[in-house]
C-alpha positions as CSV (number, residue, x, y, z in Angstrom):
1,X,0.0,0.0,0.0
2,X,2.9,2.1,0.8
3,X,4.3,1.0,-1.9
4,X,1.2,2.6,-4.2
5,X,1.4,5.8,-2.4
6,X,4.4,6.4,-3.4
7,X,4.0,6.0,-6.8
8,X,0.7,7.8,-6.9
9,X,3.0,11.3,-5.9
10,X,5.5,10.7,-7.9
11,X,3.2,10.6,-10.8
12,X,1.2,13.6,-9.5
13,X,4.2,16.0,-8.8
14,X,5.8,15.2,-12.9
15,X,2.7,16.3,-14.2
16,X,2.4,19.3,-12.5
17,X,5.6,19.9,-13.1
18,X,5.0,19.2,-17.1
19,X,1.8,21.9,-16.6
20,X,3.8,24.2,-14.9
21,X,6.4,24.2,-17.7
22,X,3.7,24.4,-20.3
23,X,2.5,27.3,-18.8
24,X,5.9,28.9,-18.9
25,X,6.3,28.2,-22.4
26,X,2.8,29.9,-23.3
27,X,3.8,33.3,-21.9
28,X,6.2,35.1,-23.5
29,X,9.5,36.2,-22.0
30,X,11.1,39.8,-21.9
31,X,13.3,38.6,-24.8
32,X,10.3,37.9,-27.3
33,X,8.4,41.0,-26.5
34,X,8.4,43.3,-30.0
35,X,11.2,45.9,-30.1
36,X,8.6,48.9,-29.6
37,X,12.0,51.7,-29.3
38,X,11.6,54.9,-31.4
39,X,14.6,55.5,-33.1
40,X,17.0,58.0,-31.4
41,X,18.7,59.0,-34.5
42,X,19.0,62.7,-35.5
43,X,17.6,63.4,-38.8
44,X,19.9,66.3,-40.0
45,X,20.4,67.3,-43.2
46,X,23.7,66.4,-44.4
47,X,23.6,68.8,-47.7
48,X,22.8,71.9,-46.1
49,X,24.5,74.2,-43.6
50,X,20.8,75.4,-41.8
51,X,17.2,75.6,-41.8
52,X,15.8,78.6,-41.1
53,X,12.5,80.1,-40.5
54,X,11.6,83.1,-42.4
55,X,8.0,86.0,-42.5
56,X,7.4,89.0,-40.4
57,X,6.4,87.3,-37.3
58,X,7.8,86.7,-34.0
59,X,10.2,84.1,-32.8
60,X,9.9,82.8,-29.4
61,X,12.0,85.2,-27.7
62,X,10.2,87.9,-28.9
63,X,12.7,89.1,-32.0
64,X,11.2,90.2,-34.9
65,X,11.8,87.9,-37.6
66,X,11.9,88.3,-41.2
67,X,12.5,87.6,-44.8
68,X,15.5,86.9,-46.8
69,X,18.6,89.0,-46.1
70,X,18.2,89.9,-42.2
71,X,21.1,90.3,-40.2
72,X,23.4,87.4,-39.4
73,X,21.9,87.5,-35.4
74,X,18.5,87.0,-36.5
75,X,19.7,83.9,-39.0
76,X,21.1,82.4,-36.2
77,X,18.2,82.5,-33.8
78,X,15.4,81.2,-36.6
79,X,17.5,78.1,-37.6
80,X,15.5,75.4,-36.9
81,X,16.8,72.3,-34.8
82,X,17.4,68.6,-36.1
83,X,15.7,66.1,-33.7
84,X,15.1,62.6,-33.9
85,X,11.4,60.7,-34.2
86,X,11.6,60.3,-30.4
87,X,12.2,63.4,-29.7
88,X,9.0,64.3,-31.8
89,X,7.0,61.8,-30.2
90,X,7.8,63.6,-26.9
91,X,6.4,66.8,-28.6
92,X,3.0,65.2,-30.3
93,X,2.6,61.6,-30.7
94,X,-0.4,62.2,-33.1
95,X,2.3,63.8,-35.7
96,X,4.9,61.1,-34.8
97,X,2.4,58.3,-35.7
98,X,1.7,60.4,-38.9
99,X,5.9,60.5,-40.2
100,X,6.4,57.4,-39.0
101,X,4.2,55.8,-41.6
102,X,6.6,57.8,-43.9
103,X,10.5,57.6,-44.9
104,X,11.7,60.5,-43.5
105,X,15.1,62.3,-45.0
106,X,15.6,64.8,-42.4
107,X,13.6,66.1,-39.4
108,X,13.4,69.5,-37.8
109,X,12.0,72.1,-35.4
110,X,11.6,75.2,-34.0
111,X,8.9,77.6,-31.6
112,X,7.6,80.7,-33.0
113,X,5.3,83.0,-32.5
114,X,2.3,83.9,-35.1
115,X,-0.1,86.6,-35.1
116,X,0.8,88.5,-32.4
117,X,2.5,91.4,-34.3
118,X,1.3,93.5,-37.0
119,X,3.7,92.7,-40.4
120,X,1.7,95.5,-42.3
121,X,0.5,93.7,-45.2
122,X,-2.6,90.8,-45.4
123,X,-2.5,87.6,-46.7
124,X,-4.7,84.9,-48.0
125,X,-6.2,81.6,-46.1
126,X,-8.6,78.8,-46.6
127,X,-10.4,78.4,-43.4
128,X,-13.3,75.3,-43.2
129,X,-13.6,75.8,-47.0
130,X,-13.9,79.8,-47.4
131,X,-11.6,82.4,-48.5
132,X,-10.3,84.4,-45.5
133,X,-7.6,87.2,-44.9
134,X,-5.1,87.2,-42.4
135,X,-2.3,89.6,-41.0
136,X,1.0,89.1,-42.8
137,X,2.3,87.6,-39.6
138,X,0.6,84.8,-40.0
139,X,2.5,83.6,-43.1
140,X,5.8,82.2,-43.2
141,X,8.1,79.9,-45.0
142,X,11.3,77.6,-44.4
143,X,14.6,77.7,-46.3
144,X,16.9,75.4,-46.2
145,X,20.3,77.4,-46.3
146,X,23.8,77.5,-47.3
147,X,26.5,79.3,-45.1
148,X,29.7,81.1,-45.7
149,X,32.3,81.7,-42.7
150,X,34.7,84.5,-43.7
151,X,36.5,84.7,-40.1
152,X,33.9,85.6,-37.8
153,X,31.0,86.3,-40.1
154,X,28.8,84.2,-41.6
155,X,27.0,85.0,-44.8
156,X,23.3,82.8,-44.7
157,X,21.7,82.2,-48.0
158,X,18.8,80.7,-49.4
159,X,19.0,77.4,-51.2
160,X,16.0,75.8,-51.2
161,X,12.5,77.3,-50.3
162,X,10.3,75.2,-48.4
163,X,7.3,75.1,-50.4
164,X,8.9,76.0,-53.8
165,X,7.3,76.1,-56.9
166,X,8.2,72.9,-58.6
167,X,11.0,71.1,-56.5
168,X,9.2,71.3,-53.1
169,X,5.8,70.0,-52.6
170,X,4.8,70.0,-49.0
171,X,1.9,68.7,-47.4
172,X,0.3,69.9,-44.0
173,X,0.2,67.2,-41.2
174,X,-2.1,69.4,-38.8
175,X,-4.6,71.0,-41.4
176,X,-6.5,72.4,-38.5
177,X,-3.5,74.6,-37.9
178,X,-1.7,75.0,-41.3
179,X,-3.1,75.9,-44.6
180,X,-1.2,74.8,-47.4
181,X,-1.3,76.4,-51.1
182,X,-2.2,74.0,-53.9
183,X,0.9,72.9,-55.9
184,X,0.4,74.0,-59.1
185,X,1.5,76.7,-61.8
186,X,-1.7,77.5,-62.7
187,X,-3.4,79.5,-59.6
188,X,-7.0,78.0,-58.4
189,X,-10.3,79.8,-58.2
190,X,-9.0,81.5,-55.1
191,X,-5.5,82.4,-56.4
192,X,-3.4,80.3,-54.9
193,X,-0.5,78.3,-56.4
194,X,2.3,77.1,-55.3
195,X,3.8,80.3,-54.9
196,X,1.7,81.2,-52.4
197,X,2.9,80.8,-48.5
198,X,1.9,78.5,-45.8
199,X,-0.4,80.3,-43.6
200,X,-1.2,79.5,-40.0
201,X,-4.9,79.3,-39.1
202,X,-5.1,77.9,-35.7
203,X,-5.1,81.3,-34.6
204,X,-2.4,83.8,-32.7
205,X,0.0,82.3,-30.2
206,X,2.9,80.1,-29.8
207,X,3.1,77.1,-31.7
208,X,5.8,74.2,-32.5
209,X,6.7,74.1,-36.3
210,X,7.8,70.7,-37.1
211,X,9.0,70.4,-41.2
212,X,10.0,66.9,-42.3
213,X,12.0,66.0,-45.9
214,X,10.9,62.7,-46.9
215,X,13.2,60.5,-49.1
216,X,11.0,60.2,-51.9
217,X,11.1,63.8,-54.0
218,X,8.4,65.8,-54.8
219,X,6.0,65.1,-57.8
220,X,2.7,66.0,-58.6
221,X,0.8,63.1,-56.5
222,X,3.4,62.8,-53.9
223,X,4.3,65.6,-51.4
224,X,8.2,65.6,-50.7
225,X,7.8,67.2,-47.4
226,X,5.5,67.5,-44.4
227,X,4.8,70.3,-42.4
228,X,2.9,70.3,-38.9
229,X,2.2,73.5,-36.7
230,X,1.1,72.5,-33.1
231,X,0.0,75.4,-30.4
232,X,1.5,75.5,-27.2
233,X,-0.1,78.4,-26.2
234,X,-2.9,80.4,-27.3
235,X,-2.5,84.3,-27.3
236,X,-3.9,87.3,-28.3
237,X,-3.8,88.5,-31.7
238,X,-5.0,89.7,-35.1
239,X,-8.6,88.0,-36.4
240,X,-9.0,86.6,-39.3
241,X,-11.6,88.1,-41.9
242,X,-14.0,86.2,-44.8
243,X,-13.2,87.9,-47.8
244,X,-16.7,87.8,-49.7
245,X,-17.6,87.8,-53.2
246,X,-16.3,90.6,-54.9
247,X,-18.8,92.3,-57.4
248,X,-17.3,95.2,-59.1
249,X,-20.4,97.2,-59.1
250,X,-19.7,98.2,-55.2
251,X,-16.2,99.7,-55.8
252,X,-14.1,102.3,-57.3
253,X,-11.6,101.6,-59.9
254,X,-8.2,103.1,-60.7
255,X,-4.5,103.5,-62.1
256,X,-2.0,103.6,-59.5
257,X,1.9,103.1,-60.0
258,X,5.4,104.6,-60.2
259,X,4.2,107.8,-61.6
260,X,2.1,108.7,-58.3
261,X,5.0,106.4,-56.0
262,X,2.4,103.8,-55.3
263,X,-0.9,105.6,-53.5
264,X,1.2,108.3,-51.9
265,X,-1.3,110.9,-54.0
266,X,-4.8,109.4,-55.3
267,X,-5.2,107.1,-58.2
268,X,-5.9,108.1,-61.3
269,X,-10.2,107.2,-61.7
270,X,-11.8,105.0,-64.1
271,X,-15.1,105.5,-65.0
272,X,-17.8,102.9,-65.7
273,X,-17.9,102.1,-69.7
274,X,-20.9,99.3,-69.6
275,X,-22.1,97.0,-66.8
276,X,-18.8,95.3,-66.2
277,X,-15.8,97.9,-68.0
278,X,-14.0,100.8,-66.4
279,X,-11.7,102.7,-68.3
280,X,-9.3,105.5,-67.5
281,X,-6.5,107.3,-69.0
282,X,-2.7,107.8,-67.8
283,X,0.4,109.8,-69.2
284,X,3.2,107.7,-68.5
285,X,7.0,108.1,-68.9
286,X,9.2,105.2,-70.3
287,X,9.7,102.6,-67.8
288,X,6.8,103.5,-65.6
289,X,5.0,100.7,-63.7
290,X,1.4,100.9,-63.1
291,X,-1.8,98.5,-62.0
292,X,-5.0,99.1,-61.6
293,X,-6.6,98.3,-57.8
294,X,-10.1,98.8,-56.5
295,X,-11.1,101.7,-53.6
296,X,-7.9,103.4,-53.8
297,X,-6.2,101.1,-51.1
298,X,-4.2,98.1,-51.2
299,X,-6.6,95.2,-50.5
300,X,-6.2,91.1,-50.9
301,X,-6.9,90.4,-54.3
302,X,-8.0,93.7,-55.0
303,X,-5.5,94.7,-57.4
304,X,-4.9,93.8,-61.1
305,X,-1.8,94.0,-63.6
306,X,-0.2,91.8,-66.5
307,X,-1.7,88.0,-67.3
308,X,0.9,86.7,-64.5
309,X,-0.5,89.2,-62.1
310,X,2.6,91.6,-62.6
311,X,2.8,95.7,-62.4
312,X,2.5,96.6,-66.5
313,X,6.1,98.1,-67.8
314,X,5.7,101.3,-70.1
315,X,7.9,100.8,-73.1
316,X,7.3,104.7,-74.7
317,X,6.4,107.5,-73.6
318,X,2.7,108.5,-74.0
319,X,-1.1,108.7,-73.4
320,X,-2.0,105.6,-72.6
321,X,-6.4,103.7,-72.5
322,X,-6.3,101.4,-69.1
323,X,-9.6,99.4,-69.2
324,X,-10.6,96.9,-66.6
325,X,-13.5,94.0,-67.4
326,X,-14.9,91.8,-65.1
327,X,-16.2,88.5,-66.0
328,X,-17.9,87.3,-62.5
329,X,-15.8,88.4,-59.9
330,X,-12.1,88.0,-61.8
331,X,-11.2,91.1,-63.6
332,X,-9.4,91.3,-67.1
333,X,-6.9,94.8,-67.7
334,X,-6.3,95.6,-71.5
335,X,-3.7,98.7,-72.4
336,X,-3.5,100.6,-75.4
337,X,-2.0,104.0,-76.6
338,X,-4.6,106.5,-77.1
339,X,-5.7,107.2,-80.5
């Protein structure tokens, strides 16, 4: 009997031994858990000296920023910063999750601030499908820079525009924040093209700016870059403003341009020739510029010249029949030398 007890246990403690081994087996170790570690690499660009941040807003500190050409100081403090993807997935996971879908080239950032400052000038937005304009210190672009040291100076200049007509297509990665200009030659129904500028629409205050270069190049059904604005902080600033149909019969036409510097005395009038012509007359010297622009003032899309949108050049000397048509609300300008 003893005997038989014996064996009963020894029977009893090998397969719960076997079970407790199977069990083991079944639950995956530390060892076989997925590799889920962002990759620490910093994605700088390896052909270019910077990226900097350019428009006539504010950067973090305060410093007015601006276009092309400021002063060496100013380059250095809107040069963006390489980072890695975890080091953007400690700033927003959501725009992480969207580049890391992507092949990414080159990654950087910077904080600025938008909105808060008056640049003098408006731009154009798309805001939940309308037309709106902004102040100028909303718009802004990034250029990817070259850099020459001559002792202690350096001399920053602008190699690639970030979006640029035809070699950088960029797509926005927080559209709630960042309104993008179609890429095309041809501008759309509301005038944009791609060599309009990114404009921020999440409204005034401090946001991240996060620009990625992906390895693929830019072609017409494939962005080359990305572009993401998040806010950090809300602030107050300009408001943004629909712009409405325009219907010709509610404004004032005329001729404004080199020969009155620009609206420093009033433009020359058009009067009404028809339901939808205005016509005016302008003596002009050679090499005067000239447009014509509604209401005497310089408003978004308000102001006409040449088929590419550029001031008319006065070849000779003369008298000179400016006449504006308007087929819905886009507005055609003819010029020929009075009889």
């Amino acid at each position: 009997m003893k005997k038989l007890l014996v064996i009963l246990l020894a029977v009893m403690m090998v397969m719960s031994m076997a079970a407790c081994g199977a069990k083991q087996e079944a639950t995956p170790n530390d060892e076989a858990t997925p590799n889920d570690e962002v990759s620490t690499e910093v994605l700088a660009d390896t052909t270019h000296a910077a990226w900097c941040a350019h428009g006539q807003y504010l950067l973090a500190d305060g410093t007015q920023n601006g276009w092309g050409g400021k002063d060496t100081e100013v380059y250095e403090k809107s040069a963006l910063k390489a980072i890695s993807m975890a080091d953007l997935k400690a700033i927003d996971e959501n725009v992480y999750n969207t580049l890391a879908a992507k092949e990414v080239k080159y990654l950087y950032t910077i904080d600025l601030l938008f909105g808060t400052n008056d640049a003098g000038w408006s731009t154009n937005c798309m805001k939940d499908g309308k037309l709106f304009t902004a102040n100028g210190s909303y718009a802004f672009k990034v250029a990817q820079c070259t850099v020459d040291v001559d002792g202690d100076n350096k001399v920053y200049a602008e190699d690639q525009w970030i979006s640029d007509p035809k070699t950088a297509y960029v797509e926005a990665l927080t559209p709630a924040t960042l309104f993008m200009p179609v890429w095309q030659e041809e501008a759309d129904e509301n005038g944009f093209s791609w060599a309009s500028n990114p404009v921020v629409i999440g409204g005034a205050g401090l946001y991240t700016l996060v620009v990625a270069q992906y390895k693929n190049a830019s072609a017409p059904d494939a962005p080359g870059y990305g572009m993401a604005l998040i806010l950090k902080e809300a602030k107050e600033g300009s408001a943004y403003e629909e712009v409405l149909t325009f219907v010709p019969a509610d404004h004032t036409f005329g001729i404004v341009g080199s020969f009155n510097e620009w609206g420093a005395t009033p433009d020359i009038a058009m009067e009404a020739d028809g339901e939808n012509t205005w016509k005016g007359e302008v003596e002009l010297a050679e090499g005067d510029e000239f447009k014509v622009r509604a209401d005497n003032a310089w408003n978004p899309g308000a102001d006409w010249g040449d088929a590419e949108g550029a001031n008319f050049k006065c070849e000779a000397a003369g008298t000179y029949v400016v006449t504006i048509t308007f087929e819905g609300g886009n507005g055609t300008v003819t010029v020929e030398p009075k009889a």
